[in-house]
C-alpha positions in Angstrom: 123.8 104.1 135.6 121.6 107.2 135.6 118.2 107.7 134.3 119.0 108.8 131.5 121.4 105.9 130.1 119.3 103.4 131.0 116.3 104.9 129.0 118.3 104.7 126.2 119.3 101.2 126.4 116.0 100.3 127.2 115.0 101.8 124.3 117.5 99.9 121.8 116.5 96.9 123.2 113.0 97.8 122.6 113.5 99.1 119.3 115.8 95.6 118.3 113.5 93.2 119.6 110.7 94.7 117.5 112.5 95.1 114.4 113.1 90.7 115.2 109.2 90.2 115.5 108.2 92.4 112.5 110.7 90.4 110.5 110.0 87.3 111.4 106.2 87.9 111.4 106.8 89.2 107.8 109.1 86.3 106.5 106.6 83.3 108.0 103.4 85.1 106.8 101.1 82.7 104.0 100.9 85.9 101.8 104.7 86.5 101.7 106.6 86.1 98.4 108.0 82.6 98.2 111.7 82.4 97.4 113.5 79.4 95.9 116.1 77.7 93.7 116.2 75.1 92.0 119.3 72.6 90.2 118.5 71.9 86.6 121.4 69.6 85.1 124.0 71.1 87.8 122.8 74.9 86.8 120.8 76.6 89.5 117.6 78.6 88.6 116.3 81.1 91.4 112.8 82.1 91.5 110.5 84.7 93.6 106.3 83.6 93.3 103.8 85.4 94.3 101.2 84.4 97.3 99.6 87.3 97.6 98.1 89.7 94.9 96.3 93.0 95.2 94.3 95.3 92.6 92.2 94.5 90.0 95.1 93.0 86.8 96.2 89.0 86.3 99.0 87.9 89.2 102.2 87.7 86.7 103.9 84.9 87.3 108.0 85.1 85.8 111.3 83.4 86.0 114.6 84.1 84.7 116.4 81.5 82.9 119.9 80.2 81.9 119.0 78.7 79.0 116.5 80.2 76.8 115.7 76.6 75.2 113.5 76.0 78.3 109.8 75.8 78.7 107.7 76.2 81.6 104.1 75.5 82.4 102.2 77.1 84.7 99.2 75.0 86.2 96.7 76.6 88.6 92.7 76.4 90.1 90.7 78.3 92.2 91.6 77.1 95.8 89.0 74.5 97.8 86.8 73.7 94.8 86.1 71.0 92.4 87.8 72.7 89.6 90.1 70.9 86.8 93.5 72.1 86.7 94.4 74.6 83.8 97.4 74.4 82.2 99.2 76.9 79.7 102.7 76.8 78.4 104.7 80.3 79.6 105.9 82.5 76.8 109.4 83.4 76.4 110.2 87.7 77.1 113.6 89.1 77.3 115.2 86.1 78.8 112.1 85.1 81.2 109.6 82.7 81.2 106.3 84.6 82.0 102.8 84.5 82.4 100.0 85.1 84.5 96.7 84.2 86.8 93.4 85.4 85.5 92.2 88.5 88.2 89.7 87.1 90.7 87.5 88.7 93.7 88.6 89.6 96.7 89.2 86.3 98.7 89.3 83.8 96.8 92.3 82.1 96.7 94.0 80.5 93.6 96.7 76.9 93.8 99.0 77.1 91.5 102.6 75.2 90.2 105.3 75.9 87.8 107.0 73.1 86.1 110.2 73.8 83.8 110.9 72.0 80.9 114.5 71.0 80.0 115.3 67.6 77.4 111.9 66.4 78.1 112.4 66.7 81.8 110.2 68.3 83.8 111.2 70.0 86.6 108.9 71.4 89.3 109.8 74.7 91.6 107.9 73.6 94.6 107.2 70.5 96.4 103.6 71.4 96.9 101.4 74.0 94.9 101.6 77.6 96.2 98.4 79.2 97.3 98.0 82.6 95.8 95.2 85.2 97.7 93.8 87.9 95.9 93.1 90.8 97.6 91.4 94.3 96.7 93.7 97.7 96.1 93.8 99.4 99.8 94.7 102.7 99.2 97.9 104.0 100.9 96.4 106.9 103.0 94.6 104.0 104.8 97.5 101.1 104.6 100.1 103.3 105.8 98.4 104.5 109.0 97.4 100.9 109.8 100.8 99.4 109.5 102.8 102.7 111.2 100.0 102.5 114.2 100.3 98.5 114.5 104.4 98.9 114.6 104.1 101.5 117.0 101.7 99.6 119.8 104.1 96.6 119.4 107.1 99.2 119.9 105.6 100.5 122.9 104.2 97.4 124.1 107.5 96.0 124.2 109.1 99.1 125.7 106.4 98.7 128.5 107.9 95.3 129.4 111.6 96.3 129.6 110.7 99.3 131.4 108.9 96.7 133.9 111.7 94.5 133.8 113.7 97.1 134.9 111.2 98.5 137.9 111.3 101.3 136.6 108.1 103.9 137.4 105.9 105.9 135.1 105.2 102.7 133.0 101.5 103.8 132.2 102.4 106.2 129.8 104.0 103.3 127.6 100.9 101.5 128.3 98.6 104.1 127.7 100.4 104.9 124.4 100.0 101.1 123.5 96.6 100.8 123.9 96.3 104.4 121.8 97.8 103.0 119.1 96.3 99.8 118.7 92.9 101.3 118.8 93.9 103.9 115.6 95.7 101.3 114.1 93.8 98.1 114.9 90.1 99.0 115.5 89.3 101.6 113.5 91.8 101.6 110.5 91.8 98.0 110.6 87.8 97.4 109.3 89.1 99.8 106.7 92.1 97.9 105.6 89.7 94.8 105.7 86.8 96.8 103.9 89.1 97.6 100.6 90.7 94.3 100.7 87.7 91.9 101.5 84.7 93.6 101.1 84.0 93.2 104.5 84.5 95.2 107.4 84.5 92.2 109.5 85.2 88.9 108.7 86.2 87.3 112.7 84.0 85.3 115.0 81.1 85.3 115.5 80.9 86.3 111.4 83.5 84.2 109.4 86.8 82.8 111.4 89.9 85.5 110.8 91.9 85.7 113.6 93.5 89.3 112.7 90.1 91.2 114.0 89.7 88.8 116.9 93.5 89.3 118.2 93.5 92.8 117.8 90.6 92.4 120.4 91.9 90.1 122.2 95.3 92.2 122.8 93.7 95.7 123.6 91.8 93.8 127.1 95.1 92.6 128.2 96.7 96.3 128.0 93.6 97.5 129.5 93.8 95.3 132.5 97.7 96.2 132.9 96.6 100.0 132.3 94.3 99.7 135.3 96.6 97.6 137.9 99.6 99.7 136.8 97.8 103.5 137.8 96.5 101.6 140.6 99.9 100.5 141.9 103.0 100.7 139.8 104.0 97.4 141.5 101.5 95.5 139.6 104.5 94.6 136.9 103.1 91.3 136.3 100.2 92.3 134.3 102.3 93.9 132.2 104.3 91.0 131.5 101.4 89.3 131.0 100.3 91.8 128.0 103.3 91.8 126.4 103.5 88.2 126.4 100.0 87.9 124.7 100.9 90.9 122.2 104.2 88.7 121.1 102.5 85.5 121.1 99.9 87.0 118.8 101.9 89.1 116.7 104.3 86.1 116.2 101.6 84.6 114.4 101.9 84.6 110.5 100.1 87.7 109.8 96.2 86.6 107.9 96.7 83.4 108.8 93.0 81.8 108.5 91.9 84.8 106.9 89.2 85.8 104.5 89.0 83.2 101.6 85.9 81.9 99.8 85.1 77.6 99.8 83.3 77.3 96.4 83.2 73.3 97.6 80.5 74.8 100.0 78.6 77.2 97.1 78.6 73.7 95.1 76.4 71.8 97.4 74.7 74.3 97.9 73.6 74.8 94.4 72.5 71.7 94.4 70.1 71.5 97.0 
């Protein structure tokens, strides 16, 4: 195989295995829409809710129906307080039941169900309530950097370890390139990202406990330390493996896991002291 094939290949593998770890990253996330059916007197009704909702409107809340003689009731409360459920009966538009959740401030985090209605039945769409995080707008000319940047280090972090695995040479370009684009995409665009979302341009330890600014961290020193041993002496392959493994582990993480959110159970004793 010449040098030139096996570039290639390495680079569909590369290219493959990332689109895997975006996916699944993207499908197990806490803030990813929430798809589901359910079986209403042998009828199925499919439904999409929100968990996540940016910019300053309501979170709508819809789902189609079968049978336009069926209600639904949407139930919801701000998430890790002492609040009483509200309940409101969904209104019927062009063949869906829909509503909405009242807009709140960044972070603070809403649980909410949907039960349908059918011959006095009542049917809910999820086994437990779905927690629904409202963010603030970021605006694209940040979002889109961040997120092109962030797939590109993972990319080229990955495409380090296959060229490693393949003892091949030259492998600190791939590093170098990693670490380039974590730092654009990661530490600097990421306080930004977390800025128009949060309010905060840092929410991780020692501040508050996110683990998306810590990781980011976290993953940069492990490509440092490869970038060093690598220039040093390309035989140093290890390290690299040792990178990529920690950049997967992390990104295989549901993406804002333990992120910003606000405990009013906490404001409420402290109001009263």
């Amino acid at each position: 195989m010449n040098e030139k094939t096996r570039k290639f290949i390495l680079w569909i593998i590369s290219i493959a295995f990332t689109m895997l770890v975006v996916v699944y990253q993207r499908d197990t996330g806490p803030t990813h829409p929430y798809d589901g059916s359910i079986t209403i007197e042998g009828r199925k009704v499919d439904f999409k809710l929100l968990r996540s909702h940016a910019g300053r409107g309501a979170a709508p809340v819809a789902i189609t129906l079968y049978d336009t003689l069926m209600n639904g009731i949407l139930s919801f409360r701000r998430y890790k307080s002492n609040d009483k459920w509200t309940k409101v009966m969904m209104k019927h538009v062009g063949g869906k039941l829909v509503d909405s959740i009242p807009h709140q401030p960044p972070a603070v985090k809403v649980i909410y169900t949907v039960s349908l209605l059918k011959n006095e039945e009542a049917y809910a769409l999820t086994e437990k309530p779905l927690i629904l995080w409202f963010k603030g707008a970021v605006p694209l000319l940040v979002l889109i950097p961040h997120i092109i940047f962030m797939f590109m280090a993972l990319l080229f972090g990955i495409r380090a370890g296959t060229e490693a695995l393949s003892k091949g040479n030259g492998n600190d370009f791939y590093i170098g390139f990693t670490m380039v684009t974590l730092v654009l995409g990661g530490i600097i665009l990421g306080p930004l990202v977390q800025k128009y979302a949060f309010g905060e341009f840092w929410t991780g330890w020692p501040i508050g406990h996110s683990l998306t600014e810590n990781t980011t961290y976290f993953i940069f020193i492990f490509w440092l330390i490869a970038w060093f041993k690598i220039r040093k002496n390309q035989m140093h392959r290890v390290w690299v493996f040792i990178a990529v493994v920690v950049m997967l582990a992390v990104y295989s993480f549901p993406h804002s896991a333990m992120g910003s959110e606000i405990d009013y159970r906490k404001q409420s004793v402290e109001n009263t002291k």
